[in-house]
C-alpha positions as CSV (number, residue, x, y, z in Angstrom):
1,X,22.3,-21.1,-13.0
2,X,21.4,-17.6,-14.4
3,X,24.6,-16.0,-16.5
4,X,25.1,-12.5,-15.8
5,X,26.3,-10.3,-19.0
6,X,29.6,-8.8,-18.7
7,X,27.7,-5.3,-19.0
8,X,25.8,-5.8,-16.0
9,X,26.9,-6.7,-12.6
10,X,24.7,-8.6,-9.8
11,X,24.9,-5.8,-7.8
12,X,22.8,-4.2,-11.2
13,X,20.2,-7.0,-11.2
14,X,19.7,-6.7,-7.7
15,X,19.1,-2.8,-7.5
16,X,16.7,-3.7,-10.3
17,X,14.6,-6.1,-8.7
18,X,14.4,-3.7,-5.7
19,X,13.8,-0.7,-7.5
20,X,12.7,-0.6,-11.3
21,X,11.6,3.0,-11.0
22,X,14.6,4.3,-9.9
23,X,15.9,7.1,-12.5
24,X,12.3,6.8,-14.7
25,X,10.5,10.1,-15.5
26,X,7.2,10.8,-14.0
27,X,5.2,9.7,-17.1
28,X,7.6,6.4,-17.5
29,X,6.4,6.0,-13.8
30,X,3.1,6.0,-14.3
31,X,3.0,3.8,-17.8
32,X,5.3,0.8,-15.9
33,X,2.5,1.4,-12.8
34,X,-0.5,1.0,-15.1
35,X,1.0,-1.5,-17.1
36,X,1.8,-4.1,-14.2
37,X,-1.8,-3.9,-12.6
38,X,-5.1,-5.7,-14.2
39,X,-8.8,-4.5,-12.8
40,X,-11.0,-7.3,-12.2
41,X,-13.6,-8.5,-15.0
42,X,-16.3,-9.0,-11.7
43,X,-18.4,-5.8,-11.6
44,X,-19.3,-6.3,-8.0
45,X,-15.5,-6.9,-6.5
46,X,-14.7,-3.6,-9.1
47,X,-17.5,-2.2,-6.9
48,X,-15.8,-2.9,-3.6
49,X,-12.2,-1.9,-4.9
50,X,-13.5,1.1,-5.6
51,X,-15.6,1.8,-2.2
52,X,-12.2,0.8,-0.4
53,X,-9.9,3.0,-2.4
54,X,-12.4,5.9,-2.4
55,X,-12.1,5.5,1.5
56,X,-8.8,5.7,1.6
57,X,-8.7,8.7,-0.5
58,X,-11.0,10.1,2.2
59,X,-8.2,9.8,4.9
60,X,-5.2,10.4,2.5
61,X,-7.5,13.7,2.7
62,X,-7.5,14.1,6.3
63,X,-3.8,12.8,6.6
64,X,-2.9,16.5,4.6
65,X,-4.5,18.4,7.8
66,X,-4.1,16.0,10.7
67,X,-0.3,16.0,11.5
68,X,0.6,12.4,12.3
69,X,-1.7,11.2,10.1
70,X,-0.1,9.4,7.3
71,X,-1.6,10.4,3.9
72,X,1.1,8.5,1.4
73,X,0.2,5.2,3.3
74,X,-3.6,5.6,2.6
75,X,-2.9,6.3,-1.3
76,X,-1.2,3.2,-1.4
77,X,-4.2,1.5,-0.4
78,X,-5.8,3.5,-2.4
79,X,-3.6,2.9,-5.4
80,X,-3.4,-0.8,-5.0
81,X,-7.8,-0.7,-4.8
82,X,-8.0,1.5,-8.0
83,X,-5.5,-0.7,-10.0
84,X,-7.9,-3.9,-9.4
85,X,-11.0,-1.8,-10.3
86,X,-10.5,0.7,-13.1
87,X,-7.4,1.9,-14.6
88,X,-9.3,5.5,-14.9
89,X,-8.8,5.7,-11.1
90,X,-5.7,4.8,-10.6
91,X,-4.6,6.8,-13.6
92,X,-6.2,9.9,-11.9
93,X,-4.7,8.9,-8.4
94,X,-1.4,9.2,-9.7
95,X,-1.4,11.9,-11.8
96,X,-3.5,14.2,-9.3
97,X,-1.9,17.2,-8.5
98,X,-2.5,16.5,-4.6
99,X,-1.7,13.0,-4.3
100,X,0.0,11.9,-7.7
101,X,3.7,13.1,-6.5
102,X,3.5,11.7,-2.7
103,X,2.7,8.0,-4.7
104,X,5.3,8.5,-7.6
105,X,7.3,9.2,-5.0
106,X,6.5,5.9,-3.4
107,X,7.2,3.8,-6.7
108,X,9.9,6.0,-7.3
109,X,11.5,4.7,-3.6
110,X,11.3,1.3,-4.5
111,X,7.7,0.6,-2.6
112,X,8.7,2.0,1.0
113,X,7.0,3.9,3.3
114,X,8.5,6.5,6.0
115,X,9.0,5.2,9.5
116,X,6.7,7.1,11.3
117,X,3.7,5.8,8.3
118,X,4.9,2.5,9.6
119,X,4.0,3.6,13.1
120,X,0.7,4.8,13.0
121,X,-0.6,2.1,10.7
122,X,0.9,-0.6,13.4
123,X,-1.1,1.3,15.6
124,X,-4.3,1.4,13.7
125,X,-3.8,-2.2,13.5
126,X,-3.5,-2.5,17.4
127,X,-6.2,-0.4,18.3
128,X,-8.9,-1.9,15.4
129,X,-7.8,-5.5,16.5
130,X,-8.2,-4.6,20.2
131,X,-11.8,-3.2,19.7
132,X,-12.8,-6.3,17.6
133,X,-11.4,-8.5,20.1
134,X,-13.4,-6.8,22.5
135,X,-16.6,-6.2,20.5
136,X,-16.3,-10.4,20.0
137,X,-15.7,-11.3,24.0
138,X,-19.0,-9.6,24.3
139,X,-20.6,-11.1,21.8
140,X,-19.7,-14.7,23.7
141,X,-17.2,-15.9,20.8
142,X,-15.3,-18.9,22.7
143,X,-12.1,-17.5,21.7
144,X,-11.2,-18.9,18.1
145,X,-12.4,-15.6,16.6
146,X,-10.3,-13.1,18.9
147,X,-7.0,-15.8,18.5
148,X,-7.7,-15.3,14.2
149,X,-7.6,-11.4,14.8
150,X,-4.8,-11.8,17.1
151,X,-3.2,-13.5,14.5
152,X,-4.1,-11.1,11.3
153,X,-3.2,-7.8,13.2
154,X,0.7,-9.8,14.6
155,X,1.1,-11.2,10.7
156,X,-0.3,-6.9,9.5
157,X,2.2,-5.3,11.8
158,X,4.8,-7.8,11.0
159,X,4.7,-7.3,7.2
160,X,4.3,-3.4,7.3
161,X,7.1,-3.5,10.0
162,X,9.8,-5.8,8.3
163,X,8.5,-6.3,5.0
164,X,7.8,-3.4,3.3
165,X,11.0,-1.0,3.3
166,X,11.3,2.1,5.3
167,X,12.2,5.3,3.5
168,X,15.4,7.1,5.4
């Protein structure tokens, strides 16, 4: 059993372990953030990382003239690519003067995205999984291939949906 100091309560530890950003300043943000991630030592899976995050920058791009389209959700993917390739990147994502408050303000939240992020990437999920379910029927797969996407996109929508918290 873990004893709690009489200076902090386990309503403290628990806002803690939900949200360590909470009340940091932008730079303090952006050490802890660094700090926590470790690029990989493989240059060729630092290669993909990159080519992935560098997409998602792409859309976070999009996502600032498309209404609907979520940009913060796309920086996280971005962010969470850059921090397993090169800490240069994701230093630059999140101190860019485009992007960098939109993903403190994600760390700042506690890791949560806005409901309506939640919705269009459940539906991104949904429409990619259908169109590789479909692309695999035609292709003759027996069936195991469109049950594992099935599977993925249900286990995707159900982490972004309940997992991950929703900012009010």
């Amino acid at each position: 059993m873990v004893e709690v100091p009489h200076s902090q309560s386990t309503d403290d530890l628990e806002a803690l372990k939900v949200n360590p950003f909470e009340g940091l300043s932008e730079e303090a943000i952006i050490r802890a953030v660094l700090d926590e991630h470790k690029p990989s030592r493989n240059p060729f899976v630092r290669g993909l990382w990159i080519t992935v995050g560098s997409i998602g920058v792409l859309f976070a791009v999009i996502g600032i003239f498309v209404p609907g389209w979520p940009t913060t959700s796309w920086l996280v993917l971005s962010a969470y690519c850059y921090a397993r390739s090169s800490k240069k990147m994701f230093k630059w994502l999140l101190t860019n003067r485009l992007f960098g408050a939109g993903l403190l303000e994600y760390y700042r939240t506690g890791r949560s995205l806005p409901f309506h992020s939640k919705v269009v990437i459940g539906g991104i999920i949904c429409i990619a999984s259908t169109g590789s379910i479909y692309i695999i029927t035609k292709a003759g797969d027996p069936g195991f291939g469109q049950a594992l996407i099935a599977v993925v996109a249900i286990i995707g929508i159900w982490w972004v949906g309940w997992k991950v918290p929703t900012t009010a």
